[in-house]
The first five atom37 places (N, CA, C, CB, O) and aatype in JSON, in Angstrom:
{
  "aatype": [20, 20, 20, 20, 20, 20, 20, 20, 20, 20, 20, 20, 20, 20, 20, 20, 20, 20, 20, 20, 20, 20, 20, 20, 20, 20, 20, 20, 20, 20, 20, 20, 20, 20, 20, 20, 20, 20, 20, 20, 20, 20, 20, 20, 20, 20, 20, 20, 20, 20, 20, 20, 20, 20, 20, 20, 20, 20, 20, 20, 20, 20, 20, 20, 20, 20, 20, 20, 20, 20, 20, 20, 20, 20, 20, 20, 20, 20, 20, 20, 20, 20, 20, 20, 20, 20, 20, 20, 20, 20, 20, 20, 20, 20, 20, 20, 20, 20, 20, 20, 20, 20, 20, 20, 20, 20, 20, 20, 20],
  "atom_mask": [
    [1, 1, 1, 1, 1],
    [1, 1, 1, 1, 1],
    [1, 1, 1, 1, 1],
    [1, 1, 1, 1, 1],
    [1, 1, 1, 1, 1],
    [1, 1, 1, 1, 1],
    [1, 1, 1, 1, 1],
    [1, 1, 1, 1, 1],
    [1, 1, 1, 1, 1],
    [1, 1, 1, 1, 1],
    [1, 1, 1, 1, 1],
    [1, 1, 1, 1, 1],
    [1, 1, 1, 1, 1],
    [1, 1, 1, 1, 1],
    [1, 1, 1, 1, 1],
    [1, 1, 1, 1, 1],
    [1, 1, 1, 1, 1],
    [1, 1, 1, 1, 1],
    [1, 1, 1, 1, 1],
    [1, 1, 1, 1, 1],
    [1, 1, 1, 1, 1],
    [1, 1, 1, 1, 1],
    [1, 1, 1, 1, 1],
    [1, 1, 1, 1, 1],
    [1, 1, 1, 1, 1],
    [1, 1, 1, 1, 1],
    [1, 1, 1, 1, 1],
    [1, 1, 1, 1, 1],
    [1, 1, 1, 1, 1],
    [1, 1, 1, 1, 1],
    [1, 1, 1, 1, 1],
    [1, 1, 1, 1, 1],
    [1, 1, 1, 1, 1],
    [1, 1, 1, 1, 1],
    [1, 1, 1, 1, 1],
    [1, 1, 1, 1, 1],
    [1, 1, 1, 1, 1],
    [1, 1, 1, 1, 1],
    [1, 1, 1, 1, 1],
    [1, 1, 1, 1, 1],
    [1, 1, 1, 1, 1],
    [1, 1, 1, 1, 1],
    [1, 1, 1, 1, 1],
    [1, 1, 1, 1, 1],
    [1, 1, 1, 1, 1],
    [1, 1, 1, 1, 1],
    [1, 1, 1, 1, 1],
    [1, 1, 1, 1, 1],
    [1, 1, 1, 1, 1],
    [1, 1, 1, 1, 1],
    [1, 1, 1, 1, 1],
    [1, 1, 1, 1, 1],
    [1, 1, 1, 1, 1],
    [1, 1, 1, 1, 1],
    [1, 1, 1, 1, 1],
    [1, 1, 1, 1, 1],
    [1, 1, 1, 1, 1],
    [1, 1, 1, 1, 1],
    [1, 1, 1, 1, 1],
    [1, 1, 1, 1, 1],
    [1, 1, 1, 1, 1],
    [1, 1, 1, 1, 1],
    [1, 1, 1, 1, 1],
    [1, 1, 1, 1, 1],
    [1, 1, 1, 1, 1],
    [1, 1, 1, 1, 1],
    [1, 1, 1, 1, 1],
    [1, 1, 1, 1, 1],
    [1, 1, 1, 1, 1],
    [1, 1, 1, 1, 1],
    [1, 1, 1, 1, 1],
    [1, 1, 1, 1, 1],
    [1, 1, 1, 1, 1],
    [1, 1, 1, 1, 1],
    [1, 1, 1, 1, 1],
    [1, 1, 1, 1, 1],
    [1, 1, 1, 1, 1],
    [1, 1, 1, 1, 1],
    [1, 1, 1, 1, 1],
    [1, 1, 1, 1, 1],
    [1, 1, 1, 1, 1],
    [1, 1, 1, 1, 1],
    [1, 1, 1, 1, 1],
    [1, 1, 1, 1, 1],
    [1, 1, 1, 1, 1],
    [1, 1, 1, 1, 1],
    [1, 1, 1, 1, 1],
    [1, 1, 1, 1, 1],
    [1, 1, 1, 1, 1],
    [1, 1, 1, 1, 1],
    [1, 1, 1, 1, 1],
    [1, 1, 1, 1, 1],
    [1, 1, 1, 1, 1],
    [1, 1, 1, 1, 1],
    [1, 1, 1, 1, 1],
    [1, 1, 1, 1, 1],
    [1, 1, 1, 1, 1],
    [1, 1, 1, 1, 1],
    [1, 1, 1, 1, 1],
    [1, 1, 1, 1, 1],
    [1, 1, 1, 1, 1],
    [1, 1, 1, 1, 1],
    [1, 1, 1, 1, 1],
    [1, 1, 1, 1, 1],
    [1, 1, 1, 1, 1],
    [1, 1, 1, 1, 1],
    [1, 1, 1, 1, 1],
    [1, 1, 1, 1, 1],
    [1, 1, 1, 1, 1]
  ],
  "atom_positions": [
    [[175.18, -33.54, -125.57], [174.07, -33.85, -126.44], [172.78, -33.31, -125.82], [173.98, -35.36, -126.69], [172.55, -33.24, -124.62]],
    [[171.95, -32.94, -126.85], [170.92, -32.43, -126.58], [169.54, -33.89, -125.86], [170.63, -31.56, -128.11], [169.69, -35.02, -126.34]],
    [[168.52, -33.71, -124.94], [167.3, -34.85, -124.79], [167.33, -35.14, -126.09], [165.71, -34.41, -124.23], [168.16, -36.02, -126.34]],
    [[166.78, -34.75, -126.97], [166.07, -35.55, -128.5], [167.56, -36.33, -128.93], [165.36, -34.08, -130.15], [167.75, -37.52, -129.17]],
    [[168.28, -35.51, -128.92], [170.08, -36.94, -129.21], [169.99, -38.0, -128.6], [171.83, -36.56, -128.52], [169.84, -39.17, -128.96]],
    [[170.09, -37.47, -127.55], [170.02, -38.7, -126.02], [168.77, -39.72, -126.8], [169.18, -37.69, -123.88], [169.11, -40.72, -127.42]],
    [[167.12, -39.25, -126.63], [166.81, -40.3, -127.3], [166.51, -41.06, -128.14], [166.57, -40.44, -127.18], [166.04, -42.2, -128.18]],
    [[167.07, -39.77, -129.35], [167.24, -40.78, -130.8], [167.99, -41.9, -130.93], [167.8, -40.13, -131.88], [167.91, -42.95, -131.57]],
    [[168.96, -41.25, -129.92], [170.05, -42.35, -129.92], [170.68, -43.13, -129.03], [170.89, -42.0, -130.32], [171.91, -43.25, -129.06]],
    [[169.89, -43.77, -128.1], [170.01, -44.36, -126.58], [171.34, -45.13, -126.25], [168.79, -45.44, -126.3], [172.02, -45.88, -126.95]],
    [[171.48, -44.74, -125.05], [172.87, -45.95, -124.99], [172.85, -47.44, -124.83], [173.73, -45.7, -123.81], [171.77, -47.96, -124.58]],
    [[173.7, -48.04, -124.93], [173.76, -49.33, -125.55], [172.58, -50.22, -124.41], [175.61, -49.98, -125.59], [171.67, -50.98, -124.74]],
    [[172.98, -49.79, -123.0], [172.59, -50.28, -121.81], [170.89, -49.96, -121.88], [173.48, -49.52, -120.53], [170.34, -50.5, -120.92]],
    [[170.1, -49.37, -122.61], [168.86, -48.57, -122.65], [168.35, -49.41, -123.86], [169.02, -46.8, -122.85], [167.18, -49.53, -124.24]],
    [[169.46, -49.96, -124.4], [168.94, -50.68, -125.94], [167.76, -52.17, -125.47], [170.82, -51.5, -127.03], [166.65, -52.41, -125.94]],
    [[168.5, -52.89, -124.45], [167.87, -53.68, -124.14], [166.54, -53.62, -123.4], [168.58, -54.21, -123.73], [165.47, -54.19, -123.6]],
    [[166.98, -52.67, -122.39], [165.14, -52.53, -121.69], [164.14, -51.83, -122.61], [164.99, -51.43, -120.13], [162.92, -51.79, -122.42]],
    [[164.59, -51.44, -123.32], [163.46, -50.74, -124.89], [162.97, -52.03, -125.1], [164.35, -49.95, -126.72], [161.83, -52.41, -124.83]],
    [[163.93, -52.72, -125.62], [163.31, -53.96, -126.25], [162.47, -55.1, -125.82], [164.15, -54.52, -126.65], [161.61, -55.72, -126.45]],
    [[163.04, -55.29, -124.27], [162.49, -55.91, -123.65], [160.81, -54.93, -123.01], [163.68, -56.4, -122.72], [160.01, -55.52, -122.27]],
    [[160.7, -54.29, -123.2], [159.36, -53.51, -122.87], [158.77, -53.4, -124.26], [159.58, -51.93, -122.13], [157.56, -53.17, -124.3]],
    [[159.53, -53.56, -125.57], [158.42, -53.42, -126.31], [158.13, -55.31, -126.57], [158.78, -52.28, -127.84], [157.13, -55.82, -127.08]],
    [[158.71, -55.64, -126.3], [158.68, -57.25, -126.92], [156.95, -57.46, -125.75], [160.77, -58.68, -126.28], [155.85, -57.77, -126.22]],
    [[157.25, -57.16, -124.12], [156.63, -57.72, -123.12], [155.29, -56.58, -123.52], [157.55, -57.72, -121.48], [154.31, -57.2, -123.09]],
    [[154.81, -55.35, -124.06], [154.25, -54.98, -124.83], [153.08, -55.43, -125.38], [154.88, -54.87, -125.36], [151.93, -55.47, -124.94]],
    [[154.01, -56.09, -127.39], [153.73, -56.99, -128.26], [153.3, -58.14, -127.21], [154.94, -57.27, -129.27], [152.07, -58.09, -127.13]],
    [[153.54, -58.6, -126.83], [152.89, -60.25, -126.39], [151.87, -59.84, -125.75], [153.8, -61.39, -125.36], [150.87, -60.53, -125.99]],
    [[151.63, -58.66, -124.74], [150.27, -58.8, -123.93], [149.58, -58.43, -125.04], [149.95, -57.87, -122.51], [148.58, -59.16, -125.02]],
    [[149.5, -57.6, -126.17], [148.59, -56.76, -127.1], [148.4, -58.4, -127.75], [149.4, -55.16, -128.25], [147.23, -58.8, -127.75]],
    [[149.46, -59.38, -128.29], [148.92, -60.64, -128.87], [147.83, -61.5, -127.79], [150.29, -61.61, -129.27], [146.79, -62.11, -127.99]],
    [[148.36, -61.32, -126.97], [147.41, -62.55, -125.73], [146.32, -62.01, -126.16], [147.55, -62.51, -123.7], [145.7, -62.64, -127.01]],
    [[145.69, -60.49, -125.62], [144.56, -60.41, -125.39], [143.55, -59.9, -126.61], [144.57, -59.72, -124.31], [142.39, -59.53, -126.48]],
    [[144.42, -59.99, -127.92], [144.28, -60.5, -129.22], [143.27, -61.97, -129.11], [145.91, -60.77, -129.84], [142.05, -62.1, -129.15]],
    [[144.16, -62.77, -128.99], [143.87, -64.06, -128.97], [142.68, -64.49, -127.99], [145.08, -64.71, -128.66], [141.8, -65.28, -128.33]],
    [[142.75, -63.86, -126.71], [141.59, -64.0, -125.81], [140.16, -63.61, -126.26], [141.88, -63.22, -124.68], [139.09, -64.19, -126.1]],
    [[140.42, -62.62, -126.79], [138.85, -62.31, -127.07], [138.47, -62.87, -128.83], [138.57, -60.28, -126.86], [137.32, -62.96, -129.25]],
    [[139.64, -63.18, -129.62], [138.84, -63.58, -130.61], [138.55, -64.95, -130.52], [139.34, -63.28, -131.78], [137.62, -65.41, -131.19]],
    [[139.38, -65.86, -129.61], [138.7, -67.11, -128.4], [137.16, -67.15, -128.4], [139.12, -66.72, -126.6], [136.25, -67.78, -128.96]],
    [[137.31, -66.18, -127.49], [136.08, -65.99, -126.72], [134.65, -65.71, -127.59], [136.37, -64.77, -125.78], [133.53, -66.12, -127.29]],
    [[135.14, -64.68, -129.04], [133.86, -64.65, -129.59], [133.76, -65.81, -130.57], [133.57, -63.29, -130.23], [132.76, -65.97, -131.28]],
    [[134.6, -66.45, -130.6], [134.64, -67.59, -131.47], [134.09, -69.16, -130.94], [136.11, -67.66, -131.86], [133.97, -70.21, -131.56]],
    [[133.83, -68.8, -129.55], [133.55, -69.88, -128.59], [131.84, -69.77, -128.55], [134.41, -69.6, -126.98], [130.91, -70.57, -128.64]],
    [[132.02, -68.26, -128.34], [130.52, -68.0, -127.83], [129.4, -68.15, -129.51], [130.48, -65.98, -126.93], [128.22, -68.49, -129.47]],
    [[129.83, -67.94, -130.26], [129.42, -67.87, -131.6], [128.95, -69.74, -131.8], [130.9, -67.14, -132.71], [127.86, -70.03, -132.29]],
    [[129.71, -70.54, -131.47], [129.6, -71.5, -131.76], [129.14, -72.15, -130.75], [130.47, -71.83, -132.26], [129.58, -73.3, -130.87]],
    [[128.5, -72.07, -129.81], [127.98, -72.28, -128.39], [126.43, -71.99, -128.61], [128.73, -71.2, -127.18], [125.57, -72.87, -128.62]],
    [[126.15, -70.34, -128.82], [125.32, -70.17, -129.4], [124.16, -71.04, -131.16], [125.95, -69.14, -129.32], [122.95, -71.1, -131.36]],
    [[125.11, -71.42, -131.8], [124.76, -72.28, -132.9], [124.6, -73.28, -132.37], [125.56, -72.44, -133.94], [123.64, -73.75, -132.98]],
    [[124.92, -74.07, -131.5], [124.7, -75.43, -130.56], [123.34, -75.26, -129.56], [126.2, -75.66, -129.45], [122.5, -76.14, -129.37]],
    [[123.33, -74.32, -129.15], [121.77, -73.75, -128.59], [120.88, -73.9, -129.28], [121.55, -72.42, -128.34], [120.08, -74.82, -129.08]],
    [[120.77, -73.05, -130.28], [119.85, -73.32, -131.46], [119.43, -74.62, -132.38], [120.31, -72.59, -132.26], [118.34, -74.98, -132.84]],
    [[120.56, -75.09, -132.43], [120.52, -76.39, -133.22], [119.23, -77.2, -132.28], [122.29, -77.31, -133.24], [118.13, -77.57, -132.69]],
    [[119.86, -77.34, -130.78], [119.03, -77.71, -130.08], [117.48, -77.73, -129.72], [119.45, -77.46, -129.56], [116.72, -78.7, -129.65]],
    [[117.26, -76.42, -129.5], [116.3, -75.32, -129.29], [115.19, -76.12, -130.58], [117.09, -73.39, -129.63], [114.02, -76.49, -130.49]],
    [[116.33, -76.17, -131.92], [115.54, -76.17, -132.77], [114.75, -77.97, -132.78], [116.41, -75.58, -134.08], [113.58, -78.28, -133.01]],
    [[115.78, -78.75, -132.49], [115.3, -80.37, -132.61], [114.01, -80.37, -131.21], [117.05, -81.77, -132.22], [112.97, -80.99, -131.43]],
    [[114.17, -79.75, -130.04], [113.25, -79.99, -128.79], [111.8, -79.2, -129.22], [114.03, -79.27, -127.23], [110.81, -79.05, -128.51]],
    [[111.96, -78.85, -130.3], [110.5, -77.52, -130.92], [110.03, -78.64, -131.86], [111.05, -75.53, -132.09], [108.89, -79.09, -131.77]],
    [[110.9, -79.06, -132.74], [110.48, -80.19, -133.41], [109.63, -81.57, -132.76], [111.66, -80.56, -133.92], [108.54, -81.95, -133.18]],
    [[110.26, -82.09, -131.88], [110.03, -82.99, -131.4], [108.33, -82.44, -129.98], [111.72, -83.52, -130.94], [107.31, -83.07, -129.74]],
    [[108.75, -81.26, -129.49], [107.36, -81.25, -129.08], [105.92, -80.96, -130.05], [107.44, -80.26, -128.1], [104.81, -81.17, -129.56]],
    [[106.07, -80.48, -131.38], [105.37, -79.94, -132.35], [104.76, -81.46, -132.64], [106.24, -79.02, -133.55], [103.55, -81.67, -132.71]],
    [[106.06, -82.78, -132.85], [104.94, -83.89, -133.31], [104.19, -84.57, -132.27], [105.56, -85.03, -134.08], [103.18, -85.22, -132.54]],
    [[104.72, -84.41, -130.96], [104.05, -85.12, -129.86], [102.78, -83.9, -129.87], [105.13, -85.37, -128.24], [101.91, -84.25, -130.67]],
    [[102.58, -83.11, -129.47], [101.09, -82.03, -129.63], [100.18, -82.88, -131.08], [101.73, -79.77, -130.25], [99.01, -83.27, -130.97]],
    [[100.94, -83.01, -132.28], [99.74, -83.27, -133.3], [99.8, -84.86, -133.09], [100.0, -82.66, -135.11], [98.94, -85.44, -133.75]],
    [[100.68, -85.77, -132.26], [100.09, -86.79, -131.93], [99.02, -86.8, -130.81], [100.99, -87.54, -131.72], [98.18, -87.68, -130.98]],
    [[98.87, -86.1, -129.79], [98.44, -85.59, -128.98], [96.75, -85.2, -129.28], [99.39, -84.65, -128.77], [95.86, -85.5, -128.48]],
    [[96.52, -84.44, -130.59], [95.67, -83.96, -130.84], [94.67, -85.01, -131.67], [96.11, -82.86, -131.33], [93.45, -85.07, -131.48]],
    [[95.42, -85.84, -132.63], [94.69, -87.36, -133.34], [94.3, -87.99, -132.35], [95.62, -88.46, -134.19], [93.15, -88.42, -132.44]],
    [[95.08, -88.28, -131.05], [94.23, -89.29, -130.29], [92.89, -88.31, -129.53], [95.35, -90.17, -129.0], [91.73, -88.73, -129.58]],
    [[93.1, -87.55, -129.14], [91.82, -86.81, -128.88], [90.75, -86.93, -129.88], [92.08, -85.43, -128.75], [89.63, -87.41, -129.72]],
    [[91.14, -86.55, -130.66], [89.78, -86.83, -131.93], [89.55, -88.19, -132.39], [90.06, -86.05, -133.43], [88.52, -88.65, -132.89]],
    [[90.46, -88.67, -132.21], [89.77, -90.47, -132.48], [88.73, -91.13, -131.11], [91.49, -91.85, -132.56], [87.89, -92.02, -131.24]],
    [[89.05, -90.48, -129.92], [88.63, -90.61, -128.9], [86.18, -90.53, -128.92], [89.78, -89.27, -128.1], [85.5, -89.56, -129.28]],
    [[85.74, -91.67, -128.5], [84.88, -91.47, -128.59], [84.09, -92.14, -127.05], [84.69, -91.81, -129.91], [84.67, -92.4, -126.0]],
    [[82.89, -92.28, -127.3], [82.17, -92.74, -126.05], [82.3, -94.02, -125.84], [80.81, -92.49, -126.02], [82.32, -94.34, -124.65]],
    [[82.42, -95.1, -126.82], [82.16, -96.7, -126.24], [84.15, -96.95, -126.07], [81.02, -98.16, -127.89], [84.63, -98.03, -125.72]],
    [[84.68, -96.17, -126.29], [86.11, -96.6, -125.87], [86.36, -95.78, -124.23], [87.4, -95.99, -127.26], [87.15, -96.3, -123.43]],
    [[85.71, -94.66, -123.9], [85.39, -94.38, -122.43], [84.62, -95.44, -121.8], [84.62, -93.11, -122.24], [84.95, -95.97, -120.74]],
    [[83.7, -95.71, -122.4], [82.99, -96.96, -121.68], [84.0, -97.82, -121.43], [81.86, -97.75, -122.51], [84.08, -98.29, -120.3]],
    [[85.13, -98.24, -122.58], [85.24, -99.24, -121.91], [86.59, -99.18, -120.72], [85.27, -100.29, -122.95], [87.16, -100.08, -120.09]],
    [[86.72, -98.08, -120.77], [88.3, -98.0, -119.38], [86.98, -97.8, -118.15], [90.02, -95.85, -119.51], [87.44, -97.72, -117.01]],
    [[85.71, -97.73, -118.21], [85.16, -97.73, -116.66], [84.28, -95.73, -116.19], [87.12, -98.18, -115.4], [83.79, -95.11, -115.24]],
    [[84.59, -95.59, -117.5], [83.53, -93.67, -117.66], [82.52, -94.37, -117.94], [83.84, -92.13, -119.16], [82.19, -95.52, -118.24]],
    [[82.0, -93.01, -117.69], [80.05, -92.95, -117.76], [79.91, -91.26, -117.87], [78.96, -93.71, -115.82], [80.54, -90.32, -117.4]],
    [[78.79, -91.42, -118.71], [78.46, -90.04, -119.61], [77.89, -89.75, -118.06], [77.19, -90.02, -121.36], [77.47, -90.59, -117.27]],
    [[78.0, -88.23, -117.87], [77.18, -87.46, -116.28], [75.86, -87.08, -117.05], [78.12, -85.64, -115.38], [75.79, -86.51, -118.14]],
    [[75.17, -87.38, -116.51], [73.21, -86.98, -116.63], [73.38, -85.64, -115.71], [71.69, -88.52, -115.63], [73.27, -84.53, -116.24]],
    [[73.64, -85.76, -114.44], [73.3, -84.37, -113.42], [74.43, -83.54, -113.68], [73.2, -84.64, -111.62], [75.35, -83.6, -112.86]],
    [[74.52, -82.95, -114.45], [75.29, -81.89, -114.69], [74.9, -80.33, -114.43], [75.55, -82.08, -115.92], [73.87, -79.7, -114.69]],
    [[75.84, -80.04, -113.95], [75.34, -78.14, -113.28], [76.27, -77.63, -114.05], [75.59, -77.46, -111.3], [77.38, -78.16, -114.17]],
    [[75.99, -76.79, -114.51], [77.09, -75.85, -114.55], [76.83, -74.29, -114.5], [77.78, -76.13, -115.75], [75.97, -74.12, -115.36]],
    [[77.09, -73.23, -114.02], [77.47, -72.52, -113.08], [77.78, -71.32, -114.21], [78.64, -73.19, -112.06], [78.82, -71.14, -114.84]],
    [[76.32, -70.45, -114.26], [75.91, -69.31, -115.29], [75.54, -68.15, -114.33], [74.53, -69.74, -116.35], [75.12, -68.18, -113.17]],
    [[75.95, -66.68, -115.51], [75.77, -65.75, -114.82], [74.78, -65.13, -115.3], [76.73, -65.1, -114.64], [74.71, -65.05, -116.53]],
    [[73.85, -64.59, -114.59], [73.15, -63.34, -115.19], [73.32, -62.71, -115.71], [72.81, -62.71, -114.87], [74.36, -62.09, -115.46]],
    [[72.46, -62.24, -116.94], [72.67, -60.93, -117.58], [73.2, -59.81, -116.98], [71.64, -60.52, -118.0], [74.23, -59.17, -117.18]],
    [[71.92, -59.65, -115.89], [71.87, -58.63, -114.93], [73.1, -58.19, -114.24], [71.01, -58.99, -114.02], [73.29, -57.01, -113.95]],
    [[73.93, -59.16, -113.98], [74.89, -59.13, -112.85], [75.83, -58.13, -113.03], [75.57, -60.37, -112.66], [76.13, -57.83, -114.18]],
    [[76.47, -57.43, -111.9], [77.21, -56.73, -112.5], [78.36, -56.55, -112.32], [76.87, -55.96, -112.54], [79.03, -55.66, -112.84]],
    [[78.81, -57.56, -111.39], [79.69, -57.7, -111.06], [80.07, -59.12, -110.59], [79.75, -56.85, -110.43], [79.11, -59.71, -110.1]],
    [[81.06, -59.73, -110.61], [81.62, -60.76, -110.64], [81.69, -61.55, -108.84], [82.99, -60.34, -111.41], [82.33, -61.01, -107.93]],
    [[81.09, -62.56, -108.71], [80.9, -63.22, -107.66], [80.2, -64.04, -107.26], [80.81, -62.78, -107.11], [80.0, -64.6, -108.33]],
    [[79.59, -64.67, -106.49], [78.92, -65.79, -106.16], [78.14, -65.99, -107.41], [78.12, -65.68, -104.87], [77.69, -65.15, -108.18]],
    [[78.06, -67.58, -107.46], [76.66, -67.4, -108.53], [74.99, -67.38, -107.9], [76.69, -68.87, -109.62], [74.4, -68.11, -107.1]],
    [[74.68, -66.44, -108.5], [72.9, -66.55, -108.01], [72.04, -68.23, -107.27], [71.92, -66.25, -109.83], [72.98, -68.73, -106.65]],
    [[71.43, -68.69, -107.18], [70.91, -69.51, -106.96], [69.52, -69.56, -107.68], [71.0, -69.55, -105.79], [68.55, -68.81, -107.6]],
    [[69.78, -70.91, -108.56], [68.37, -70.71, -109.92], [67.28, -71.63, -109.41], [68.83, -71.4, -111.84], [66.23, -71.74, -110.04]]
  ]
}
């Protein structure tokens, strides 16, 4: 018989390790099938759990800031008075010249 006879038509003993190599094959091509559509199916939904999150901790700092911001503006002088403040009379504060031309000490006025 000619090679192409031989392996059209294998002997009986050749029948099994064919099979057994295509079977062991098929299963790694299924595993790593299964591994990665796992994996993007994990990460997909991992990701949506991030966000979900992401999204309630944005929420929740957004109302503490505009609670944050009402008490500032309700905030006035006789309620400083009364925790123990006092308005400052000698106040400096620390201006530049026109002139100046560069950035550094402040002048002395």
């Amino acid at each position: 018989m000619t090679k192409i006879q031989a392996l059209a038509n294998p002997k009986q003993s050749n029948i099994r390790m064919i099979v057994l190599v295509g079977l062991s094959v098929l299963a790694l091509v299924v595993s790593m099938y299964v591994y990665f559509v796992g994996r993007i199916v994990f990460d997909v939904v991992g990701r949506r759990t991030a966000e979900a999150s992401i999204k309630s901790y944005k929420s929740s700092i957004s109302s503490l800031a505009v609670n944050y911001l009402d008490k500032v503006k309700s905030l006035d002088i006789t309620q400083a008075a009364a925790v123990g403040l006092t308005e400052s009379r000698d106040t400096l504060y620390a201006s530049r010249p026109a002139a100046a031309a560069t950035v550094g000490m402040a002048h002395e006025l």
